[in-house]
Residue frames relative to the residue before (quaternion, step in Angstrom):
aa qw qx qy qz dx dy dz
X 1.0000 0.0000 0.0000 0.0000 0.00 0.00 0.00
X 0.5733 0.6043 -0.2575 0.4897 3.60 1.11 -1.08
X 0.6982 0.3824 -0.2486 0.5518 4.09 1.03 -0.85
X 0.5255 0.5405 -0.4849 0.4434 3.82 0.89 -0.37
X 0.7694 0.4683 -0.2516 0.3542 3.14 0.58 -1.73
X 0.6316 0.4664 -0.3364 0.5200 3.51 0.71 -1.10
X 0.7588 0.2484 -0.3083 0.5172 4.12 0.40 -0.11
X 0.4115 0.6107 -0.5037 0.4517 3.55 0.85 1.01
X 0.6644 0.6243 -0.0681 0.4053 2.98 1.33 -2.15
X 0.5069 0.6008 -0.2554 0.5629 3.29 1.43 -1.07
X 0.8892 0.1642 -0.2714 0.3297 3.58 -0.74 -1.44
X 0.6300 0.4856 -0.4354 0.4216 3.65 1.44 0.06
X 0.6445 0.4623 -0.4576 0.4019 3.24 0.91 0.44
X 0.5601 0.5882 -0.3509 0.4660 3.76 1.78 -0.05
X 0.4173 0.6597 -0.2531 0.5715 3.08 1.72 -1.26
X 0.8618 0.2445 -0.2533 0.3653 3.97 -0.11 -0.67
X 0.5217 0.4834 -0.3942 0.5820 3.73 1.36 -0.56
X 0.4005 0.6975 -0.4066 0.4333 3.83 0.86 -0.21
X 0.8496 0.1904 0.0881 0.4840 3.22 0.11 -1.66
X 0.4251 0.6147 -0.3631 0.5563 3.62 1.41 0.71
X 0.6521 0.4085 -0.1987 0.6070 3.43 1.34 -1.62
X 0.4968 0.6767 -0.3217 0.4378 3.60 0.66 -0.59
X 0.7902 0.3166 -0.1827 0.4919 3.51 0.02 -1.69
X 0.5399 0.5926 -0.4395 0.4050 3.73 1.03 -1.08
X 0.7836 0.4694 -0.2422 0.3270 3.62 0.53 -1.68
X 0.3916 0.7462 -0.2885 0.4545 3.39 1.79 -0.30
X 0.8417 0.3207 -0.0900 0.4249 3.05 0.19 -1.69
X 0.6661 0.4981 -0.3088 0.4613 3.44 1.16 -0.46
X 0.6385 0.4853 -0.4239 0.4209 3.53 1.45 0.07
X 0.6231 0.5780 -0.3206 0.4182 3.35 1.10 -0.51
X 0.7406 0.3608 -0.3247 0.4647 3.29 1.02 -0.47
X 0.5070 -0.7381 0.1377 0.4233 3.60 1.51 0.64
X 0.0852 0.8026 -0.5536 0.2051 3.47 0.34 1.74
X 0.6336 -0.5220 0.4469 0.3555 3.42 -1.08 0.11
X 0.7624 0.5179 -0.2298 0.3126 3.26 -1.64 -0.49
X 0.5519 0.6122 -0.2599 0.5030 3.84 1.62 0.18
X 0.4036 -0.6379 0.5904 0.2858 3.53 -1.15 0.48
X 0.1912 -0.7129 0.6030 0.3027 4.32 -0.58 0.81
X 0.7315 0.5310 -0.3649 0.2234 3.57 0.52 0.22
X 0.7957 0.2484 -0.1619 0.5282 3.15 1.95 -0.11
X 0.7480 -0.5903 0.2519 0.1693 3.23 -1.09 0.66
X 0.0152 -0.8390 0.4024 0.3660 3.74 0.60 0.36
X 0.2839 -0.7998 0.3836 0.3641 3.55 1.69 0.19
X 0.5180 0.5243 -0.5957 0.3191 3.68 -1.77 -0.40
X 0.6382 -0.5036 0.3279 0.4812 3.50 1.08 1.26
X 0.4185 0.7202 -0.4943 0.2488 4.02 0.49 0.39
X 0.4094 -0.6506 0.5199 0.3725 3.72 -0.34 1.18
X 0.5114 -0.5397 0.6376 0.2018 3.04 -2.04 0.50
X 0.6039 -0.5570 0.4348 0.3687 3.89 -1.11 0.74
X 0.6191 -0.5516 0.5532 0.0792 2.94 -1.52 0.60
X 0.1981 0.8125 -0.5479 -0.0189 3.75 -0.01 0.77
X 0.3420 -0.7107 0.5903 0.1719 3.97 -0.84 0.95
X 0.6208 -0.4217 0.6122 0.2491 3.38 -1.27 0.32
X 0.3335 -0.7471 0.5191 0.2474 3.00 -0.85 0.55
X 0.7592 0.4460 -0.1965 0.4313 3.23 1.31 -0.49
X 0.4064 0.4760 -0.4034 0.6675 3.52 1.81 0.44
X 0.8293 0.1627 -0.4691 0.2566 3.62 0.59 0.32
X 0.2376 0.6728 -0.5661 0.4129 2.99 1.28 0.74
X 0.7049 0.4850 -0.3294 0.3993 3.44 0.10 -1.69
X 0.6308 0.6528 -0.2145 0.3605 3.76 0.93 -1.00
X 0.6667 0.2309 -0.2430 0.6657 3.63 1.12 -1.23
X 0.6374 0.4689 -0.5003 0.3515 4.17 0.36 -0.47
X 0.4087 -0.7814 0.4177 0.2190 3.83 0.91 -0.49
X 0.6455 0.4939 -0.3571 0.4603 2.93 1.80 0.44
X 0.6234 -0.6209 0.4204 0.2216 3.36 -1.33 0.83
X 0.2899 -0.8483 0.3691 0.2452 3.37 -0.95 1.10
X 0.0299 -0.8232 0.5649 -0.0476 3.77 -0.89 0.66
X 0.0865 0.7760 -0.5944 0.1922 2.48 -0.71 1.67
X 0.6006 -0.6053 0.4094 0.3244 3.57 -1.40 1.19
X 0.4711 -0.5684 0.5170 0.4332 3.45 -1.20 0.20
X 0.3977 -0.7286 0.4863 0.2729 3.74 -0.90 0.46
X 0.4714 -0.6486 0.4817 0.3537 3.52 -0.84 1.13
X 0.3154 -0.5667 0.7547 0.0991 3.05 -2.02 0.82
X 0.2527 -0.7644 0.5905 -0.0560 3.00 -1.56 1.73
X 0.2604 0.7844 -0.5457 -0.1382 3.51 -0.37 0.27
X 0.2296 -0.7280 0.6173 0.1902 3.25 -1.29 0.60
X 0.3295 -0.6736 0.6553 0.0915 3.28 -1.41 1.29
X 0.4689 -0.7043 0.5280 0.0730 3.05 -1.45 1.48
X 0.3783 -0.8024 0.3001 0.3507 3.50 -0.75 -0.36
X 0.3156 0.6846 -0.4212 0.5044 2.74 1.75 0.72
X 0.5581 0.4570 -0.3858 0.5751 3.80 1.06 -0.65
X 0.6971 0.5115 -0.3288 0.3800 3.49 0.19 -0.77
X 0.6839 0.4507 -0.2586 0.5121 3.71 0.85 -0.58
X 0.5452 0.6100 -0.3217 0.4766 3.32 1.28 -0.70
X 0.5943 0.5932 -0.2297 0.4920 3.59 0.86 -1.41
X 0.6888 0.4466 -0.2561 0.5104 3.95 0.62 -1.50
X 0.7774 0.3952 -0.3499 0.3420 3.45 0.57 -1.00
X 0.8226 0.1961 -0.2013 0.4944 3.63 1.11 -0.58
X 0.8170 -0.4377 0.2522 0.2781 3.66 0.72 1.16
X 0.8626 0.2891 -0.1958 0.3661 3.42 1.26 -1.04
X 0.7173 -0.5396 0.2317 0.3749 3.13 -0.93 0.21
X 0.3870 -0.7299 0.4416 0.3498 3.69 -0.83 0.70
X 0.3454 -0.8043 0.4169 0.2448 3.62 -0.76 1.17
X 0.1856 -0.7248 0.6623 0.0389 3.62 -0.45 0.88
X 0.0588 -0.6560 0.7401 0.1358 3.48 -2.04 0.19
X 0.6065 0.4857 -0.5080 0.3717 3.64 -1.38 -0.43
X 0.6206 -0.3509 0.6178 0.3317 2.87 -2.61 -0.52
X 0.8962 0.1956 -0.2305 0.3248 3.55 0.77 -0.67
X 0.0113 -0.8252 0.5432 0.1547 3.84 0.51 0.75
X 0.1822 -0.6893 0.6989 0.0571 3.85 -0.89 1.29
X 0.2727 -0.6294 0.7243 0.0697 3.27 -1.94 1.13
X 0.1660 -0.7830 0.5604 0.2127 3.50 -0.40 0.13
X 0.7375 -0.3859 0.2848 0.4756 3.68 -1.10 0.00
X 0.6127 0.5329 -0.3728 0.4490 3.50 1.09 -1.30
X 0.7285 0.4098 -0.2759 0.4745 4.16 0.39 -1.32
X 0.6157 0.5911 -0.3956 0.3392 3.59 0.84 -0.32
X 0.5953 0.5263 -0.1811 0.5795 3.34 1.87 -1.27
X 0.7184 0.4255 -0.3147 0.4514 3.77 0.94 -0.45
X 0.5706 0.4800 -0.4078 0.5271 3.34 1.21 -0.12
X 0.7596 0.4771 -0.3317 0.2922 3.66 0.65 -0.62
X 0.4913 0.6580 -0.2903 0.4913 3.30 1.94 -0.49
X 0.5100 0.7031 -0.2990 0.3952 3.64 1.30 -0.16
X 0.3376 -0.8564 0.3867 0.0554 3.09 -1.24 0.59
X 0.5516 0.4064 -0.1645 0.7096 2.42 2.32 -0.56
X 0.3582 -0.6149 0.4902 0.5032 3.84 -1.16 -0.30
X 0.6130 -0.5915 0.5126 0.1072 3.11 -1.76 0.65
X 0.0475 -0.8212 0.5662 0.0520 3.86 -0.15 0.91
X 0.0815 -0.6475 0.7449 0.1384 4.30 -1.05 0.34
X 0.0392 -0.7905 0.6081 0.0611 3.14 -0.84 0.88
X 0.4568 -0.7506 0.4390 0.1877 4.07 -0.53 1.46
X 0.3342 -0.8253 0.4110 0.1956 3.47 -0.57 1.12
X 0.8228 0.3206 -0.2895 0.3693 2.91 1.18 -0.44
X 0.3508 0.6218 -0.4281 0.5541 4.03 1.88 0.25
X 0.3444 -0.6705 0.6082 0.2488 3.43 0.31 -1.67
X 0.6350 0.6258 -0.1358 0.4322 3.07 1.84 -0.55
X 0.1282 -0.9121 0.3893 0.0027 3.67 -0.34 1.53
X 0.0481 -0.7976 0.5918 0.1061 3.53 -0.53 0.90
X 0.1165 -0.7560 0.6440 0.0125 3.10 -1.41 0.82
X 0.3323 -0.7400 0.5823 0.0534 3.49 -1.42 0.99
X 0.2302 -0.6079 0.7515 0.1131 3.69 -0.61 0.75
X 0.2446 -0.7340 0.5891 0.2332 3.92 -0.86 1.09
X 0.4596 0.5331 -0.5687 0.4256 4.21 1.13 0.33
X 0.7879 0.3737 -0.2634 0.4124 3.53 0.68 -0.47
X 0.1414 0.8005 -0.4000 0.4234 3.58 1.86 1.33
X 0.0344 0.7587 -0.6337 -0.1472 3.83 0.09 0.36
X 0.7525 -0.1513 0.2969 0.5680 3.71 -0.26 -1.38
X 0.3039 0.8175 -0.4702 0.1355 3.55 -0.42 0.94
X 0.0897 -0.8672 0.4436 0.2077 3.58 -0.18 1.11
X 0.8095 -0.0186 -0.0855 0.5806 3.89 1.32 -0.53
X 0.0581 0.8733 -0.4750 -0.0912 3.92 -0.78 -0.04
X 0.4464 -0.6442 0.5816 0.2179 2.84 -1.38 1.37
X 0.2636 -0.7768 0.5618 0.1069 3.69 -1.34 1.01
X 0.5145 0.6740 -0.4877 0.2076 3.27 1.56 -0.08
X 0.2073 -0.6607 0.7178 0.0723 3.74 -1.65 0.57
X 0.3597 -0.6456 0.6736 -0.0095 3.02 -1.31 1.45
X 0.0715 0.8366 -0.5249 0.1391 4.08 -0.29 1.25
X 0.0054 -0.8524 0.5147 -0.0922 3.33 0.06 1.71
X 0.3158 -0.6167 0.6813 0.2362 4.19 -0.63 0.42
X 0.2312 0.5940 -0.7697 -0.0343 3.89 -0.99 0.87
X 0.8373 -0.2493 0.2092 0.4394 3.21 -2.02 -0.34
X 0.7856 0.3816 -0.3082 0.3771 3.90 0.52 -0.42
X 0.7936 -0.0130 0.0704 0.6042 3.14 0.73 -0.62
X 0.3719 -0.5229 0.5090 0.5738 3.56 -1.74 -1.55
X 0.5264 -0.5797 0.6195 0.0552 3.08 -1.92 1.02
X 0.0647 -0.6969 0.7138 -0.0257 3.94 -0.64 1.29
X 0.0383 0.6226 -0.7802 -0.0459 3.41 -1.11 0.42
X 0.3816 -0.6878 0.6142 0.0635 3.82 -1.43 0.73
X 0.5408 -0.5739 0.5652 0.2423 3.59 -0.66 1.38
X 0.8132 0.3512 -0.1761 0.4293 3.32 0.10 -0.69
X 0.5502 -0.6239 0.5315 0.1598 3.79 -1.40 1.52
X 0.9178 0.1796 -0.0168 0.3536 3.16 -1.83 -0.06
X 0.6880 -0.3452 0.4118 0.4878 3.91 -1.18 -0.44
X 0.5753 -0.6387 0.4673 0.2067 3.34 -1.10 1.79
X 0.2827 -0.6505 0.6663 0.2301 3.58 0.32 -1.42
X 0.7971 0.0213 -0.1446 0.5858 3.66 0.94 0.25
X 0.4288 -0.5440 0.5352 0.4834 4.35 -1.13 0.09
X 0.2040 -0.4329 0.8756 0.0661 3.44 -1.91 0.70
X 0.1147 -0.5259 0.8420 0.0373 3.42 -1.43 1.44
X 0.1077 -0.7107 0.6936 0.0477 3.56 -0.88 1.09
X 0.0457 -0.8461 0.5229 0.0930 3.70 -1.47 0.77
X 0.1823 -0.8236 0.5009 0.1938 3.48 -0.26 1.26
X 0.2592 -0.6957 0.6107 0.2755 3.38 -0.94 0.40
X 0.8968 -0.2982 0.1360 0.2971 2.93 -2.18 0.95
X 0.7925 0.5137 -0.1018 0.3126 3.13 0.78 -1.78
X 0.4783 0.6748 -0.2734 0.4911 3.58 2.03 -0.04
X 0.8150 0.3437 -0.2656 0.3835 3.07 1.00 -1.03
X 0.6207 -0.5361 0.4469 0.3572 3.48 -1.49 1.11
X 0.4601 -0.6283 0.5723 0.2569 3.72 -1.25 0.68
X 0.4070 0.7014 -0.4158 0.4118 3.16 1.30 0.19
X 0.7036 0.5745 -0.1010 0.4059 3.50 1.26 -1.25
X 0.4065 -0.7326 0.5043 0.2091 3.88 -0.47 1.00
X 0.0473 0.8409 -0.4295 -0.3259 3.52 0.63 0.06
X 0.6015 0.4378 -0.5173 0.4230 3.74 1.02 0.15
X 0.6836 0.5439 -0.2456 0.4202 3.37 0.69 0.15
X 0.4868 0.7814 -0.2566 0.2943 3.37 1.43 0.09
X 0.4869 -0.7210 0.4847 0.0907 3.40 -1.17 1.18
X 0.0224 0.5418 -0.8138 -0.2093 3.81 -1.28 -0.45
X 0.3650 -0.5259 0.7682 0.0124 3.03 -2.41 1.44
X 0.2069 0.6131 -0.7194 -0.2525 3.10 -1.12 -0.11
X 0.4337 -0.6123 0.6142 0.2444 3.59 -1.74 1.18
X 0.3430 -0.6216 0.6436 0.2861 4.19 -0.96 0.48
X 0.5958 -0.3052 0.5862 0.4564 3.78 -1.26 -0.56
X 0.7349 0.5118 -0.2837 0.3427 3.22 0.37 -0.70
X 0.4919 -0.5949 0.3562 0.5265 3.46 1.21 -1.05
X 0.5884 0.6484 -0.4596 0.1487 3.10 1.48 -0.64
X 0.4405 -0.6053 0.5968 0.2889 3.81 -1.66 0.36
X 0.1555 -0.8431 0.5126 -0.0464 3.29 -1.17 0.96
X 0.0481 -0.8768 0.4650 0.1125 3.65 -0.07 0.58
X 0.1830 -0.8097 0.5575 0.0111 3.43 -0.08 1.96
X 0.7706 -0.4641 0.2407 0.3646 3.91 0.63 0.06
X 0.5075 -0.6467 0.4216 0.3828 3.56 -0.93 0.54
X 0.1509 -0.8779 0.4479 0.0769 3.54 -0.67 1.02
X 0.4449 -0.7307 0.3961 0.3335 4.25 -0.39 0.99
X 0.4385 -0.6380 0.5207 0.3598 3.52 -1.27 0.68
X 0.6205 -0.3251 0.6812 0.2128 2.94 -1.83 0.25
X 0.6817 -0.5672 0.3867 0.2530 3.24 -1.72 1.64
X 0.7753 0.4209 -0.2178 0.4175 3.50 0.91 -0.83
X 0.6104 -0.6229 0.2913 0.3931 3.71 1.63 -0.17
X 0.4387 0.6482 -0.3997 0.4772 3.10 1.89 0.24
X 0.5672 -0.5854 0.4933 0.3035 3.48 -1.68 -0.95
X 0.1891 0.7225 -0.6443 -0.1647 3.46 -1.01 -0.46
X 0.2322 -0.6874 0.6869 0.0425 3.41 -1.22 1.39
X 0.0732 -0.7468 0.6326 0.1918 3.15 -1.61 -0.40
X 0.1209 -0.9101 0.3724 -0.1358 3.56 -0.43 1.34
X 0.2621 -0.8345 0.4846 -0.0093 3.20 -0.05 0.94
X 0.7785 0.2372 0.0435 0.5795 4.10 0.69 -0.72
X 0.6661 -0.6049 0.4289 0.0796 3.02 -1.06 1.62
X 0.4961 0.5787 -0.4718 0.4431 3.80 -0.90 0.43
X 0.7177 -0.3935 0.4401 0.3692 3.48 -1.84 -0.63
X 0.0098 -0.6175 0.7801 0.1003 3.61 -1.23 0.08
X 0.1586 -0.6377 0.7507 -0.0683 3.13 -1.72 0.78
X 0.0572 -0.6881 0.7224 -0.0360 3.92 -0.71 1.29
X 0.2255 0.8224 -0.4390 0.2831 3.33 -0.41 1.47
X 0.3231 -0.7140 0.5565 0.2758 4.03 -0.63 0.81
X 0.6387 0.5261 -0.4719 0.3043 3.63 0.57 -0.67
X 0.6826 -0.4786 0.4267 0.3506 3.33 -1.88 0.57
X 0.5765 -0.5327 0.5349 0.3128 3.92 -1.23 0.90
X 0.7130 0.3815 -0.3745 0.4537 3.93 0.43 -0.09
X 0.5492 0.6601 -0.2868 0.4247 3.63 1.75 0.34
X 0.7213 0.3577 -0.1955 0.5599 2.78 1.56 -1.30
X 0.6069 0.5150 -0.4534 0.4011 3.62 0.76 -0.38
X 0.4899 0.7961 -0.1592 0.3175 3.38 1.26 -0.46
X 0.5812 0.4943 -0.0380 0.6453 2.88 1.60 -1.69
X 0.7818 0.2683 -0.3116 0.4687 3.65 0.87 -0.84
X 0.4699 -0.7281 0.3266 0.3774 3.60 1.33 0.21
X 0.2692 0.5706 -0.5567 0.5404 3.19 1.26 1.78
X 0.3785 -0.5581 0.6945 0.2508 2.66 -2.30 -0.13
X 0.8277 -0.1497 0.2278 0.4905 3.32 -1.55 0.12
X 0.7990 0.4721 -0.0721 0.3655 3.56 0.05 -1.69
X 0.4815 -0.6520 0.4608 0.3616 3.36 1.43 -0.82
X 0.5301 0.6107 -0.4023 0.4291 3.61 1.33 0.27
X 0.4873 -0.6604 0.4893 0.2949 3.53 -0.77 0.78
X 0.5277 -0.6085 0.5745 0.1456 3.32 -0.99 1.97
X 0.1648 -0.7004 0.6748 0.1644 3.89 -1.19 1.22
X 0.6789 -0.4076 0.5624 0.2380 3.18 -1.81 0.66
């Protein structure tokens, strides 16, 4: 009886240095020690390691803060959307900064009869094309840049140089700065150059918005203030000559 017990006493005392060496090796993996498998679990409720980026610890020992741009969003419209749109009337829904037409949607818009409208989910802001007013186009970027400054709002077109066809663009109500008279309202065009242009005073829309129509790349500016305001702001004069100190 005396040798049972004494070889009980034993394996419960191996049986606990067991599970001592155990919990130690536990706790030193979570807090990232060596000597562990990273793919399994040593379990009894034991946390899994910690793994950093490698580039959060860069950013971490350099002390500098990351910043990064938001990445543009592209979408490219098929021409199967584009026929879809002609056959039922409505506009094709588009998102991003950059809306591409390829060659195929460019040819399905001209086969129309009716004009063709994309309308940006996330501006609100719909351009439409009438394909009689199609000059020579082989693809086109619909994206529109729409900034609020101190005079007015500011459109800039994705797209360079002379379109080759009219974009009737509509802003809705909710685009324009409160800054803006809307019975009283201008179009700018900005040149590459800087120069300020006064193309004429244009009527709202039933709802208090706009519709323009644009042909040529650069800035627009829907705005009530006087052309020696906005050229101002860009640190022109009237004429487009740089204003001297």
């Amino acid at each position: 009886m005396k040798m049972k017990k004494s070889v009980a006493f034993v394996c419960a005392c191996a049986m606990a240095l067991s599970m001592v060496s155990i919990s130690a090796y536990a706790v030193d993996y979570g807090n990232g020690g060596s000597g562990g498998s990273s793919s399994g679990s040593t379990g009894g409720g034991t946390a899994s390691p910690i793994v950093t980026p490698i580039e959060d610890n860069k950013e971490e020992n350099s002390g500098e803060e990351k910043t990064e741009e938001a990445p543009k969003v592209e979408t490219v419209v098929e021409s199967k959307a584009v026929n879809e749109a002609i056959a039922t009337g409505e506009p094709v829904p588009v998102k991003g900064d950059s809306i591409v037409l390829g060659k195929a949607a460019v040819a399905a818009i001209l086969k129309s009869e009716t004009p063709v409208s994309f309308e940006n989910q996330d501006t609100g802001i719909t351009i439409t094309i009438d394909p009689a007013k199609v000059q020579n186009v082989g693809k086109l970027d619909l994206g529109m840049d729409v900034q609020k400054n101190d005079t007015g709002l500011e459109i800039t077109p994705a797209m360079t140089g002379d379109f080759g066809l009219t974009l009737s663009v509509t802003i809705p109500k909710a685009n324009i700065p409160a800054t803006v008279d809307v019975n009283n309202a201008r179009l700018f065009y900005v040149s590459d150059e800087g120069k300020v242009t006064d193309l004429g005073s244009i009527k709202p829309n039933e709802d208090g918005g706009f519709t323009i129509d644009i042909t040529h790349a650069s800035s627009y500016i829907i705005s009530s203030a006087a052309i020696e305001d906005i050229s101002a702001g860009a640190g022109l004069d009237g004429t487009g000559d740089v204003i001297e100190d």
